[in-house]
C-alpha positions as CSV (number, residue, x, y, z in Angstrom):
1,X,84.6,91.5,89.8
2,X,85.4,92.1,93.4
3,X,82.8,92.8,95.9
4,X,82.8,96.5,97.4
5,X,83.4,96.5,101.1
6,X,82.6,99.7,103.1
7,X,84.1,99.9,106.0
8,X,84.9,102.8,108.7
9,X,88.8,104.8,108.3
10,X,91.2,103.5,111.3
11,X,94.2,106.0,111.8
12,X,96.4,103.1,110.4
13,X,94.4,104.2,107.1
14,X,96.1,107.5,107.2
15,X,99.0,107.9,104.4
16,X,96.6,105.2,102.2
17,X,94.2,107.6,102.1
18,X,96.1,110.5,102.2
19,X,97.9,109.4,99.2
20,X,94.4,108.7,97.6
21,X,93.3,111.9,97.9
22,X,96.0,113.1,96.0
23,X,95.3,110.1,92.9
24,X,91.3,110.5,92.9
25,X,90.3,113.5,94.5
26,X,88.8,116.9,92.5
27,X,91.2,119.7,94.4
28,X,92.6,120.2,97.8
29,X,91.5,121.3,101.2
30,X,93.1,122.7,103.8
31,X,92.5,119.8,105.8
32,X,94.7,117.0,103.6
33,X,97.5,116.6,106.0
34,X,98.2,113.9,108.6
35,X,97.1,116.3,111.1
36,X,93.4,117.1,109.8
37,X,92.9,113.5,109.3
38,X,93.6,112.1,111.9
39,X,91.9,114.5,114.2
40,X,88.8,113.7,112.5
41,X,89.2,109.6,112.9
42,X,89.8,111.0,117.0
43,X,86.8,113.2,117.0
44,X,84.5,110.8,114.5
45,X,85.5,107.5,114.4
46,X,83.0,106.6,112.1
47,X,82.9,110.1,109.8
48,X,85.6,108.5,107.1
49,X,84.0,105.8,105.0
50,X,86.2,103.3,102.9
51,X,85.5,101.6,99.8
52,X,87.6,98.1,99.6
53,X,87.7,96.0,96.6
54,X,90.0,92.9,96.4
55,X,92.1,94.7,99.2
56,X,92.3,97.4,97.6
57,X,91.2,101.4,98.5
58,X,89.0,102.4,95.7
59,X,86.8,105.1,97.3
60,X,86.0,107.8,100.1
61,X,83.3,109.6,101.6
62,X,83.3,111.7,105.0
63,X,80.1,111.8,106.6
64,X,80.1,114.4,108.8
65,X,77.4,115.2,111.5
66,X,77.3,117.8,113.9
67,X,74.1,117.3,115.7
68,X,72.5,119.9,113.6
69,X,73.3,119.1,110.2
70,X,74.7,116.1,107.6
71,X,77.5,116.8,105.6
72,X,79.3,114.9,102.8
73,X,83.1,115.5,102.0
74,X,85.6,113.6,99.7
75,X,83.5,111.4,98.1
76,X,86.4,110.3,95.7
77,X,86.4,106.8,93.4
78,X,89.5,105.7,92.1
79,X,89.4,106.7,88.5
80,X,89.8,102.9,87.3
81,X,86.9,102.0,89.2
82,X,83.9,104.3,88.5
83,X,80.7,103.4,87.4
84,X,81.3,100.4,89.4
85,X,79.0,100.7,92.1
86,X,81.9,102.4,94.9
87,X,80.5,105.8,95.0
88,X,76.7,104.6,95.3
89,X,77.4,102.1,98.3
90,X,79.5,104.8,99.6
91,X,76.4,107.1,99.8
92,X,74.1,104.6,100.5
93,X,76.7,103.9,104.0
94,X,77.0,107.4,105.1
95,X,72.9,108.4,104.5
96,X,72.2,105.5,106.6
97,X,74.7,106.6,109.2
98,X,73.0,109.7,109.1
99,X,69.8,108.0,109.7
100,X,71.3,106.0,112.9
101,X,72.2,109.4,114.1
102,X,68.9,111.5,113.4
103,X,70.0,113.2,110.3
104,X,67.3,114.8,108.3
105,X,69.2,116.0,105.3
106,X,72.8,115.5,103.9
107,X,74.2,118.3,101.9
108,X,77.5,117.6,99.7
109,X,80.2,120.3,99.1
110,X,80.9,119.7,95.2
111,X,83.4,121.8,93.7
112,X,81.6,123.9,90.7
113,X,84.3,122.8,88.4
114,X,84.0,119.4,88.5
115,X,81.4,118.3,86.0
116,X,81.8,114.2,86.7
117,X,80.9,115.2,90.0
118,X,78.3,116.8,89.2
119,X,76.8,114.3,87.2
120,X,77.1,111.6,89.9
121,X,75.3,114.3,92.8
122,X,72.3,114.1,90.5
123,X,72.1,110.4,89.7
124,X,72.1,110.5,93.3
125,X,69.5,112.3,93.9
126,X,71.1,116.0,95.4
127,X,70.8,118.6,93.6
128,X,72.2,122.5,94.5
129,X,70.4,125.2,95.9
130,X,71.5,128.1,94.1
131,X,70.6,130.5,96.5
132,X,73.6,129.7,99.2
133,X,76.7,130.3,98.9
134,X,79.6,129.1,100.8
135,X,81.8,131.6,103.0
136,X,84.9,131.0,104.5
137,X,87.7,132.3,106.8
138,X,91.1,130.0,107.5
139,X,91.8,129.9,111.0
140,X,95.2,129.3,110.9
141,X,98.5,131.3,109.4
């Protein structure tokens, strides 16, 4: 078995992860265009994390920190390749980046549907709070 590399996106990453997304990711987002990606590679070069194995993409995690809070997005693992290890060293990377950057707490937006997901959270060690709830307003037409 290949080793897992983690590595930060570059924009050359784009349409690989892009077209990913669209292979091992639970749902869409607003954001899964050339466009939302690669403004946040410009804005946070080291937000998009990248699981490699023998060359290959087999995971993602954006680690997102605002100077106020830690926030996980798109941790995807290519379906072929779960239970492997990807997702764990994929969350181990972005907590420690968190830590490099004074993060006290990472939270994880997991869609309620998605089960697998859920199970992986708590092996993890998140768990929800019941008591928020996510609100929203698109900003754009």
């Amino acid at each position: 078995m290949d080793e897992t590399c983690i590595r930060p996106a570059l924009p050359s990453d784009i349409d690989t992860v892009l077209a990913f997304w669209r292979e091992a990711a639970e749902g869409t987002s607003i954001s899964d265009d050339r466009d939302g990606v690669e403004r946040l590679i410009s804005r946070d070069p080291g937000a998009l994390l990248l699981a490699e194995s023998g060359g290959a993409l087999v995971g993602t995690v954006i680690a997102g920190f605002d100077g106020w809070r830690c926030h996980l997005y798109r941790l995807a693992v290519h379906p072929g390749h779960r239970r492997r290890g990807a997702g764990t060293a994929l969350l181990a990377a972005a907590e420690e980046r968190f830590g490099r950057l004074g993060g006290r707490r990472g939270d994880a937006m997991v869609l309620v549907r998605n089960e697998t997901a859920h199970h992986a959270w708590r092996a993890a060690g998140y768990a929800p709070e019941e008591q928020w709830r996510r609100w929203v307003k698109p900003l754009s037409g």
